[in-house]
PDB file of N, CA, C and O in Angstrom:
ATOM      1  N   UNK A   1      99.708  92.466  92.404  1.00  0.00           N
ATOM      2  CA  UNK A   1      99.081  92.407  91.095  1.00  0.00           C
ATOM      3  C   UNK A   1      98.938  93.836  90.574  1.00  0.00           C
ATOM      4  O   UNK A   1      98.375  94.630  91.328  1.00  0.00           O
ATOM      5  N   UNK A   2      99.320  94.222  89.524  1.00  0.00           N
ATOM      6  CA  UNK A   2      99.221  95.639  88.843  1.00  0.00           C
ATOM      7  C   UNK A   2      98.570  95.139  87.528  1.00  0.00           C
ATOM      8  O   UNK A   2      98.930  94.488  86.546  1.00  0.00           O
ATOM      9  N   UNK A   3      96.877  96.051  88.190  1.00  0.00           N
ATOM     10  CA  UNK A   3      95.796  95.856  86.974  1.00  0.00           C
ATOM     11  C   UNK A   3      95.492  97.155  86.675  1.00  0.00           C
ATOM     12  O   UNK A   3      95.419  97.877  87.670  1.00  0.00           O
ATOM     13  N   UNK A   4      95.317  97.616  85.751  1.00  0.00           N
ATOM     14  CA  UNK A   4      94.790  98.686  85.344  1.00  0.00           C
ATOM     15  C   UNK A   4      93.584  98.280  84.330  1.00  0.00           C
ATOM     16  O   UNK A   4      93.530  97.312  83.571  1.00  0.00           O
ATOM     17  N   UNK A   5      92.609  99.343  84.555  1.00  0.00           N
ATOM     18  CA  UNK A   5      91.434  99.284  83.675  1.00  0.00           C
ATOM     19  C   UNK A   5      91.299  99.851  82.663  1.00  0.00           C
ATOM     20  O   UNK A   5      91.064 101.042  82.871  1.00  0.00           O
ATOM     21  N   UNK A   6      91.340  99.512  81.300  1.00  0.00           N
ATOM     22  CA  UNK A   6      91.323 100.095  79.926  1.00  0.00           C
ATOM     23  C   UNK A   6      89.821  99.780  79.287  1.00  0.00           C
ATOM     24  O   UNK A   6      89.337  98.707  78.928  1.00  0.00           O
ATOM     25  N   UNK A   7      89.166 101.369  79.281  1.00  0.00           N
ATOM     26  CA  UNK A   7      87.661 100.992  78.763  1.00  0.00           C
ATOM     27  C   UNK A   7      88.140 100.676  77.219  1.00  0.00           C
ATOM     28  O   UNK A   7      89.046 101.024  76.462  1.00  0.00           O
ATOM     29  N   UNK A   8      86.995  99.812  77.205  1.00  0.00           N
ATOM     30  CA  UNK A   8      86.954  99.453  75.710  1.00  0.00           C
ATOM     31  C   UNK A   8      86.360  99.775  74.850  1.00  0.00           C
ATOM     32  O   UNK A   8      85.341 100.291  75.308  1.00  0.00           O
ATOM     33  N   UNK A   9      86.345  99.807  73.488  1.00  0.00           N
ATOM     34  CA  UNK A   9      85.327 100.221  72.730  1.00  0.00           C
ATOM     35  C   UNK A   9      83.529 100.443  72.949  1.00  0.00           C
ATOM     36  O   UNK A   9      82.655 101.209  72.542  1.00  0.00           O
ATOM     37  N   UNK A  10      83.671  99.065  73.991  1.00  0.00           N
ATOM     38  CA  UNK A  10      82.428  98.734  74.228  1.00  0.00           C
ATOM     39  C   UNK A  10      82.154  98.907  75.309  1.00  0.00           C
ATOM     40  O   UNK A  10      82.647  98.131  76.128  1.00  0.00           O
ATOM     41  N   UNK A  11      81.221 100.031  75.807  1.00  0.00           N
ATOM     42  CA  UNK A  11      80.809 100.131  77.239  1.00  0.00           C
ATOM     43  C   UNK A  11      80.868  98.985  77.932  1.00  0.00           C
ATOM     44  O   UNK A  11      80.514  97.920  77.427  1.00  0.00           O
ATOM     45  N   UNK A  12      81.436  99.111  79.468  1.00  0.00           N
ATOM     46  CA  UNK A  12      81.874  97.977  79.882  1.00  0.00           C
ATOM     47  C   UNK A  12      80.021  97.791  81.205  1.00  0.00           C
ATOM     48  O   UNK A  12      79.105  98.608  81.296  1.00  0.00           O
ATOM     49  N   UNK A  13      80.150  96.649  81.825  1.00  0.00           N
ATOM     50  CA  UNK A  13      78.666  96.895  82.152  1.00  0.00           C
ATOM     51  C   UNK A  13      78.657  97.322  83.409  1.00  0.00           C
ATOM     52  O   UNK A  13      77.719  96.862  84.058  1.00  0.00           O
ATOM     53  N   UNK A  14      79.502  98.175  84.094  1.00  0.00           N
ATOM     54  CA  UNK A  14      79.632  98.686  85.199  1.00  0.00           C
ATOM     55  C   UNK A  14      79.569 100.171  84.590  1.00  0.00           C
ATOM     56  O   UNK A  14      78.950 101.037  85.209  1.00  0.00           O
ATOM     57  N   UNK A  15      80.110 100.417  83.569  1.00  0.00           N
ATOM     58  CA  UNK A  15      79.598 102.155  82.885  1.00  0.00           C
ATOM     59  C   UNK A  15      77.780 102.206  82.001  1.00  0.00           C
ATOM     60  O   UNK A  15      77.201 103.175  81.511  1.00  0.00           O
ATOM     61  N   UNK A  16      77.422 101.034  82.085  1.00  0.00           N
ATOM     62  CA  UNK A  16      76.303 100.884  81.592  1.00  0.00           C
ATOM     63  C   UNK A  16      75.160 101.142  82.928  1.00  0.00           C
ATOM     64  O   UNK A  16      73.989 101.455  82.709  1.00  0.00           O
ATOM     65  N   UNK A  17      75.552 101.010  83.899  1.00  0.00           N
ATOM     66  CA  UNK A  17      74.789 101.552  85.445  1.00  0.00           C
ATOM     67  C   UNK A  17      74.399 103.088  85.341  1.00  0.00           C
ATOM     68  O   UNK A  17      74.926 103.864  84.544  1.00  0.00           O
ATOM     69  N   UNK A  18      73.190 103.497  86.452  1.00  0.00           N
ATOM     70  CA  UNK A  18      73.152 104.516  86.513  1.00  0.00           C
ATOM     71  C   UNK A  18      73.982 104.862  87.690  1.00  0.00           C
ATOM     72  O   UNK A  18      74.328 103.891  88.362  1.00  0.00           O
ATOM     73  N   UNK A  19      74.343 105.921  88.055  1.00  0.00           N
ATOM     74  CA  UNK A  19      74.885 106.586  89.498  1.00  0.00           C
ATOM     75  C   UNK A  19      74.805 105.847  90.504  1.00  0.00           C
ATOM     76  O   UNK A  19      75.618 105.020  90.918  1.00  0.00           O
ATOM     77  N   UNK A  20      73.690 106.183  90.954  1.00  0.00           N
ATOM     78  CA  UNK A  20      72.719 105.419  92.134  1.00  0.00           C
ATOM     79  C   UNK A  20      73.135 103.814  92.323  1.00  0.00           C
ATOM     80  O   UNK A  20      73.105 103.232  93.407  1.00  0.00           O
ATOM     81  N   UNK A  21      73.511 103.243  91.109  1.00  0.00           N
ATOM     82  CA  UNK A  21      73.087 101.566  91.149  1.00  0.00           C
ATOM     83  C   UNK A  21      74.487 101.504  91.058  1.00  0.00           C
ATOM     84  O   UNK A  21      74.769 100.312  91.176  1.00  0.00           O
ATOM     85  N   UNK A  22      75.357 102.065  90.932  1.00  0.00           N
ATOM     86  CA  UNK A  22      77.406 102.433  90.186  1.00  0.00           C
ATOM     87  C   UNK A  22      77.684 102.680  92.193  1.00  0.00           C
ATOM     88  O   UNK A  22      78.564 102.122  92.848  1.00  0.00           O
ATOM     89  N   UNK A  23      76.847 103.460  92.620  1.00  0.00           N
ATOM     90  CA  UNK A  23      77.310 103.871  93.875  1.00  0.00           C
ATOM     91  C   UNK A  23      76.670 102.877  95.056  1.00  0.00           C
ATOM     92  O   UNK A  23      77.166 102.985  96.177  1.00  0.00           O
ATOM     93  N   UNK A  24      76.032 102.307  94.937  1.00  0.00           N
ATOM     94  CA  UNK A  24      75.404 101.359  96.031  1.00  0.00           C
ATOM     95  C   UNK A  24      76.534 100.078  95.556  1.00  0.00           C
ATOM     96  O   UNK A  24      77.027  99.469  96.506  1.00  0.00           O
ATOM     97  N   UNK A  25      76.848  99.761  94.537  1.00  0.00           N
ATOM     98  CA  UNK A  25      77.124  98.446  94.227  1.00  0.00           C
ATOM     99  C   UNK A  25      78.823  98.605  94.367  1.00  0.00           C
ATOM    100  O   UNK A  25      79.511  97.652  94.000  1.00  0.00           O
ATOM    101  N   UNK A  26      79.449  99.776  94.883  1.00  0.00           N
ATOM    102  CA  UNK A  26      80.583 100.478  95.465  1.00  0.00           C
ATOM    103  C   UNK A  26      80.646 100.316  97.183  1.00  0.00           C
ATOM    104  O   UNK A  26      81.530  99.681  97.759  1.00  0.00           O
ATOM    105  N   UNK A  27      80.038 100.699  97.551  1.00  0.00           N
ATOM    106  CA  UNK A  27      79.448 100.133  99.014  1.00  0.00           C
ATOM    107  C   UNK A  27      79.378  99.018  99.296  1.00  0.00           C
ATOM    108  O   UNK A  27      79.886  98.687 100.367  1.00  0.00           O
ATOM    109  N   UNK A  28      78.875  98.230  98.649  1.00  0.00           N
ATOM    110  CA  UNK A  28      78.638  96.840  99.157  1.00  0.00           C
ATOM    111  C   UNK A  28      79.655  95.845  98.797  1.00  0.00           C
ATOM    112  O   UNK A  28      79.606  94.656  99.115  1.00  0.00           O
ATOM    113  N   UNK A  29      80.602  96.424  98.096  1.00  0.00           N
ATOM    114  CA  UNK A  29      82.147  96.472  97.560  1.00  0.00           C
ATOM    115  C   UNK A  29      83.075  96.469  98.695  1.00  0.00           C
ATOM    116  O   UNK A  29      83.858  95.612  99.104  1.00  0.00           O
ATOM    117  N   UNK A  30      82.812  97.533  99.057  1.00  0.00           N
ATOM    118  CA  UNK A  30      83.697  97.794 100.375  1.00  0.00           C
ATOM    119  C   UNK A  30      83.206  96.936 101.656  1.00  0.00           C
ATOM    120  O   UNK A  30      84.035  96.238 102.241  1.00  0.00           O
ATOM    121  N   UNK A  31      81.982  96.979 102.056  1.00  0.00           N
ATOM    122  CA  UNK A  31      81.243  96.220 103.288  1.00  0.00           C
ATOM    123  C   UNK A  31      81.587  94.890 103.281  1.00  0.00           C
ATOM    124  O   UNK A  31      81.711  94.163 104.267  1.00  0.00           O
ATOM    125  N   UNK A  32      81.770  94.537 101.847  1.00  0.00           N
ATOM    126  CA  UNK A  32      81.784  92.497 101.646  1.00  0.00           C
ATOM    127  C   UNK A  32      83.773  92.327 101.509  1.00  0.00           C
ATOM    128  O   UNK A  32      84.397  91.275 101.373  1.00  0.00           O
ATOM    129  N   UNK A  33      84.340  93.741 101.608  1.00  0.00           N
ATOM    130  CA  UNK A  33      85.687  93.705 101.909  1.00  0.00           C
ATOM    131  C   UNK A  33      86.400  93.009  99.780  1.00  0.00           C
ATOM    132  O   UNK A  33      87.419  92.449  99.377  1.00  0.00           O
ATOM    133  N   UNK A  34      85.255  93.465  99.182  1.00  0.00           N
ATOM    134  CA  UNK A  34      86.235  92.658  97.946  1.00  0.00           C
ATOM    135  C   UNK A  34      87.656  93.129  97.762  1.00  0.00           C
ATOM    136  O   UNK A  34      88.326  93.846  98.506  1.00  0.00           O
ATOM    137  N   UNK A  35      87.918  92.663  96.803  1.00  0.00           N
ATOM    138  CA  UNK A  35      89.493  92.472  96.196  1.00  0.00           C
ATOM    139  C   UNK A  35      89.381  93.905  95.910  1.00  0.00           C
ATOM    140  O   UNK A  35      88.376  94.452  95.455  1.00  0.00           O
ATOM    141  N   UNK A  36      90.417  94.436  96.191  1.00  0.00           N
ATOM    142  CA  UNK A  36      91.056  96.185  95.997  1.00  0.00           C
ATOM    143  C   UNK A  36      90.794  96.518  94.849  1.00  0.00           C
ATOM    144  O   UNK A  36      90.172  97.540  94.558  1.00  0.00           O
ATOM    145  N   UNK A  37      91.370  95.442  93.810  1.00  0.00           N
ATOM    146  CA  UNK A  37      91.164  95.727  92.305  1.00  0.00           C
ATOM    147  C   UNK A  37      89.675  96.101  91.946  1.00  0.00           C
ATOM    148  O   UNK A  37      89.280  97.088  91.325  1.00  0.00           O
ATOM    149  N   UNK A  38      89.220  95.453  92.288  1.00  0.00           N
ATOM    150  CA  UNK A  38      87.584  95.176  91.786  1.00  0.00           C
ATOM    151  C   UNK A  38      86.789  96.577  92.604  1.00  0.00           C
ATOM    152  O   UNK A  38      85.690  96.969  92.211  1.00  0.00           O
ATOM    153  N   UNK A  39      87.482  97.208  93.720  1.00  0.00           N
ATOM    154  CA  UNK A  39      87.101  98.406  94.578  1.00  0.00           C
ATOM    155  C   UNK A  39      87.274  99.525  93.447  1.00  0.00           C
ATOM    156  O   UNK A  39      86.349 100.168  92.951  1.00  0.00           O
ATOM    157  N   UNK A  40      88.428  99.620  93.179  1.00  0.00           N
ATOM    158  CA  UNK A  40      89.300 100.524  92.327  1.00  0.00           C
ATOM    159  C   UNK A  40      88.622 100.755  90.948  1.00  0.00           C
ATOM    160  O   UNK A  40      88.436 101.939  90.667  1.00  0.00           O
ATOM    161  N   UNK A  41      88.229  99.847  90.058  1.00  0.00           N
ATOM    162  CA  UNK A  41      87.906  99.836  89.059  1.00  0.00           C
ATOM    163  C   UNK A  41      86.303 100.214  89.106  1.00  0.00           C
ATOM    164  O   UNK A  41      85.599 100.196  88.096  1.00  0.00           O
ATOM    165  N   UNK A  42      85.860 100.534  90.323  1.00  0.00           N
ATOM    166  CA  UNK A  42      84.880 101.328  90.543  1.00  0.00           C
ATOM    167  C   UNK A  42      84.609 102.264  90.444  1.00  0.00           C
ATOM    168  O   UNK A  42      83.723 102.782  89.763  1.00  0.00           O
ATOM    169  N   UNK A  43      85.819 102.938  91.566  1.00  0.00           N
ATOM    170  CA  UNK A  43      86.569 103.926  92.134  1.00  0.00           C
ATOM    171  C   UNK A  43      86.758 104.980  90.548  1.00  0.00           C
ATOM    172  O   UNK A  43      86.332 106.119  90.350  1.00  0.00           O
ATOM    173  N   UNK A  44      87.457 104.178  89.729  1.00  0.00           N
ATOM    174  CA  UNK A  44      87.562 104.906  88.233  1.00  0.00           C
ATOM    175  C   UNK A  44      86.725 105.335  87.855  1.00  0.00           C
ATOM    176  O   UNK A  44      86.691 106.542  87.616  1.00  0.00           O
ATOM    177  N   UNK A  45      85.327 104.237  87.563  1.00  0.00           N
ATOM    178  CA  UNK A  45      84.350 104.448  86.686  1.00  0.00           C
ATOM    179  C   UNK A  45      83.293 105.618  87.591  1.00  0.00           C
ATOM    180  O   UNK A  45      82.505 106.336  86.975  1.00  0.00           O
ATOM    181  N   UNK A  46      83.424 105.670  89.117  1.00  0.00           N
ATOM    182  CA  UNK A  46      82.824 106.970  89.401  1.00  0.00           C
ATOM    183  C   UNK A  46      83.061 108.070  89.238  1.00  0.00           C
ATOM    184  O   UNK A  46      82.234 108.972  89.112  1.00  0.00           O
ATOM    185  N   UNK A  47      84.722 108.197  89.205  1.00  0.00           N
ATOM    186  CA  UNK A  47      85.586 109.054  89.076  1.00  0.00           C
ATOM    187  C   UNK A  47      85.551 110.193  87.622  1.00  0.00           C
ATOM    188  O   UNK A  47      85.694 111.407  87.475  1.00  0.00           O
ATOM    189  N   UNK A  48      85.322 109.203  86.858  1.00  0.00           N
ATOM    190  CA  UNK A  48      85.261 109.809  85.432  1.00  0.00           C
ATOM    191  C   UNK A  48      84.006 110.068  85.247  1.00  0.00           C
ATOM    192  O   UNK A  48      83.938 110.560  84.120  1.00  0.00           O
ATOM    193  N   UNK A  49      83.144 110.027  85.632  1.00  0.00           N
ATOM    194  CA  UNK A  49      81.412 110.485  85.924  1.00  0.00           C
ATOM    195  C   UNK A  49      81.158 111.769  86.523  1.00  0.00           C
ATOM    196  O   UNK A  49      80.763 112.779  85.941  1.00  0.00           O
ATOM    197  N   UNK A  50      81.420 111.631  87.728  1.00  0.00           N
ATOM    198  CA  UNK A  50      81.241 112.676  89.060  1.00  0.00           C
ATOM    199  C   UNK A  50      82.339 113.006  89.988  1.00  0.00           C
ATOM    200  O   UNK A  50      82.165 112.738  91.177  1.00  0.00           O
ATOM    201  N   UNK A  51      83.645 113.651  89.543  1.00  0.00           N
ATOM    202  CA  UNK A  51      84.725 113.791  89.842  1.00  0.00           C
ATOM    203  C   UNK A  51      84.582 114.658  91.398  1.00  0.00           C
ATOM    204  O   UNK A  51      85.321 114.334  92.328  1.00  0.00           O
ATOM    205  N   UNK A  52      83.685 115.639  91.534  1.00  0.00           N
ATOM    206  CA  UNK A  52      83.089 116.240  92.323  1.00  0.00           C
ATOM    207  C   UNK A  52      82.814 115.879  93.439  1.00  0.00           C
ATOM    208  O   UNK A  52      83.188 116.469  94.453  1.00  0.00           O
ATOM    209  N   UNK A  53      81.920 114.562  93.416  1.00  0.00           N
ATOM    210  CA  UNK A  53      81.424 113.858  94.091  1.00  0.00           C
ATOM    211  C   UNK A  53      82.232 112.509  94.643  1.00  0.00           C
ATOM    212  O   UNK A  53      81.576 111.670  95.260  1.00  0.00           O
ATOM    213  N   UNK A  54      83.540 112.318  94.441  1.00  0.00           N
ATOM    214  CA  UNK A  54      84.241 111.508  94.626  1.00  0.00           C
ATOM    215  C   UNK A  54      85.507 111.681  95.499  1.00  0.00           C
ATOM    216  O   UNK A  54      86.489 110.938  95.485  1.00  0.00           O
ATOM    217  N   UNK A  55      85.331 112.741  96.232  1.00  0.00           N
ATOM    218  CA  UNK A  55      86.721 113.110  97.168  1.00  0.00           C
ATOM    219  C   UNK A  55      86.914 111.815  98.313  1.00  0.00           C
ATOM    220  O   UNK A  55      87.968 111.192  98.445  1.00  0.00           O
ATOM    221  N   UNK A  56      85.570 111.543  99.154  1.00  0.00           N
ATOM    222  CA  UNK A  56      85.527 110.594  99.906  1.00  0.00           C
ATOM    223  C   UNK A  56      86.311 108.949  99.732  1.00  0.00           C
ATOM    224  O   UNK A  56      86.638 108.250 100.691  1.00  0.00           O
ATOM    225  N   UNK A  57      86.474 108.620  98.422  1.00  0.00           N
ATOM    226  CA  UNK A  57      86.627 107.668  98.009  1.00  0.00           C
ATOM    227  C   UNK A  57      88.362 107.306  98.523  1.00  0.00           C
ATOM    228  O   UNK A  57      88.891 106.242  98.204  1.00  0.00           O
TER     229      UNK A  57
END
C-alpha cells in the first residue's frame, strides 16, 4: 500500500495534540504493533514539529 499523508487545510487531529500526548500516543503505536502506515503518519507529524528530537524514530 503506498499512502502518503497530505495535511490539509484543516489541522488534522493528530497536529491538534500537544508533544507529550503526539509522543506517548506514538509509543503505544508501536507497543500495540499498529499498521506501519498509521506509525509513519506519526512519524511525519513529529517530524515536522521537533526534527531534532526525532533521530530515534
Amino acid at each position: 500500500m503506498d499512502y502518503h499523508f497530505t495535511p490539509s487545510p484543516r489541522p488534522s487531529s493528530l497536529e491538534l495534540l500537544t508533544d507529550e500526548q503526539l509522543f506517548n500516543i506514538y509509543e503505544l503505536a508501536v507497543e500495540a504493533k499498529a499498521a506501519p502506515e498509521f506509525i509513519e503518519i506519526i512519524e511525519d507529524v513529529l517530524m515536522k514539529r521537533r526534527p531534532e528530537h526525532c533521530e530515534s524514530y
